[in-house]
C-alpha positions, 0 to 999 in steps of 0.5 A, a space after each residue: 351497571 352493563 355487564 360487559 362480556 368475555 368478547 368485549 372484554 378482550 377488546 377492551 383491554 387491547 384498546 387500553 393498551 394501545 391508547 396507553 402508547 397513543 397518549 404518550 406519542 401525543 404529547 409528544 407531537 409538538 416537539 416531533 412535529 419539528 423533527 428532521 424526519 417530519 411529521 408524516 414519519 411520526 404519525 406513521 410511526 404511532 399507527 404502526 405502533 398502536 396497530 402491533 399492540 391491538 394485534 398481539 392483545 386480539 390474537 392473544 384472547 381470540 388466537 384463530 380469527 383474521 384480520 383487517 386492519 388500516 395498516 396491514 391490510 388483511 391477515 388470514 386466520 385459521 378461524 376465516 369466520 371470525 374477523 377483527 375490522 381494526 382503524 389503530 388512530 381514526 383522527 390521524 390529521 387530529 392527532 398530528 395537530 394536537 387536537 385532541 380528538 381521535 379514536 381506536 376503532 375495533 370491530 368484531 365481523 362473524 360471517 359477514 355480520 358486525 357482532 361486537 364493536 368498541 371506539 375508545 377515546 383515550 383523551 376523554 377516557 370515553 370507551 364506547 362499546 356495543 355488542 348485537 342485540 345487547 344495546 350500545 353503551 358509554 363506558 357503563 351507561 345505555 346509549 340511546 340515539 337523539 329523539 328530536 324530529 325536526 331537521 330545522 333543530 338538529 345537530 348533523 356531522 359530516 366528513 370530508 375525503 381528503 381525495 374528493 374526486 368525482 364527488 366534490 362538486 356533489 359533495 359540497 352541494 349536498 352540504 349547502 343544501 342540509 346547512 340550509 336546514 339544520 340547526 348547525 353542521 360540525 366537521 369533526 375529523 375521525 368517522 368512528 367518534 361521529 358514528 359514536 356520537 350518533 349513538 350517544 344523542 350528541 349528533 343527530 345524524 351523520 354523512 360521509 362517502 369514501 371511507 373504508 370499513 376500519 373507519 366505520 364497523 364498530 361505529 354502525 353496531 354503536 347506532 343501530 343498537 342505541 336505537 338509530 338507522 345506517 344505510 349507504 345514503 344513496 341505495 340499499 347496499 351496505 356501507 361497510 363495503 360502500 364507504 359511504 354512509 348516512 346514520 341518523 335517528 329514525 325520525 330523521 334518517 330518511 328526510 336527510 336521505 331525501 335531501 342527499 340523493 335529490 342532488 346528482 
């Protein structure tokens, strides 16, 4: 059994807490969703909600270190070497339609280097976590990327902005291109359980651009300490400041790279 440290203990609990609210406010989507003020309101409510609780459990087992957080924004700490990366409902469209897949994403950046990260699944109970150096673990069992080497057999996940841009053209010519040769594609709807899954062997790789760092922190420690490779699919920088990322096990991280940049 993983012996979880102090540090990840304290994420823990503040991810526990705030999927005890995000399970009731769930079950009540398809009542509110009805409801005068719409759904929007509602979605919004829960964030806010979830993203109160994960703030006052963080800051009550670390009270010095800083904040940045979807809804927030960034909240200066006297500690300005230790910051949290907090995403309180990755999976907001998920959520609001009743599917059950979405996540709480924390992470723990010191001096510009994710050191600790946990995505919860509170509809699975699926608590993954990991901490740099230590490996990256589902609830307490090692995690270990996908070992297949062919492109032709691999389950690849992607994600879609829902303010294309500039990129939508390239975007889907990218998808056509690695549909045609992958064993499937999936589209799931929350970047951090893509990433988790990733680190799981579930999927085999994993592409999207436009995300911001809540999305992604604490899912890039998950791969690359269960062994897989995550880089900004286009160039060397890091996609944590990017917000477009490509993560895959090492034998199929740079076919798949090859494929993405070889379209303009």
């Amino acid at each position: 059994m993983a012996t979880r440290s102090a540090l990840i203990n304290v994420m823990t609990r503040a991810a526990d807490k705030a999927a005890r609210g995000l399970r009731r406010d769930f079950g009540e989507v398809e009542q509110l969703q009805v409801s005068v003020k719409g759904p929007g309101n509602f979605v919004s409510t829960a964030d806010h909600r979830a993203e109160k609780v994960l703030r006052q459990e963080l800051q009550h087992g670390r009270p010095d270190y800083s904040f940045l957080m979807e809804e927030s924004g960034a909240i200066a700490g006297s500690d300005a070497e230790h910051r949290w990366i907090v995403d309180p409902l990755d999976g907001t469209t998920n959520f609001l339609h009743g599917l059950p897949h979405f996540s709480i994403s924390i992470a723990l950046e010191r001096a510009g280097d994710i050191v600790a990260g946990v995505v919860f699944d509170p509809i699975k109970d699926e608590l993954f976590w990991a901490e740099k150096g230590i490996g990256a673990y589902l609830n307490d069992r090692r995690l270990r990327v996908s070992s297949r080497r062919q492109l032709a057999t691999a389950l690849v996940a992607t994600g879609t902005s829902y303010d294309f841009g500039q990129q939508r053209s390239r975007y889907l010519t990218q998808l056509d291109r690695v549909m045609e040769n992958v064993a499937d594609i999936r589209r799931m709807g929350s970047a951090a359980l893509d990433l988790a899954y990733v680190a799981a062997g579930r999927f085999d790789g994993y592409w999207e651009y436009g995300l911001s760092p809540w999305d992604v922190a604490a899912g890039i420690l998950l791969v690359r300490e269960a062994g897989g490779y995550v880089s900004d699919p286009d160039n060397d920088g890091d996609p944590v400041v990017s917000g477009n990322i490509l993560a895959a096990n090492d034998h199929l991280h740079a076919p798949l790279q090859s494929m993405l940049v070889q379209v303009s």
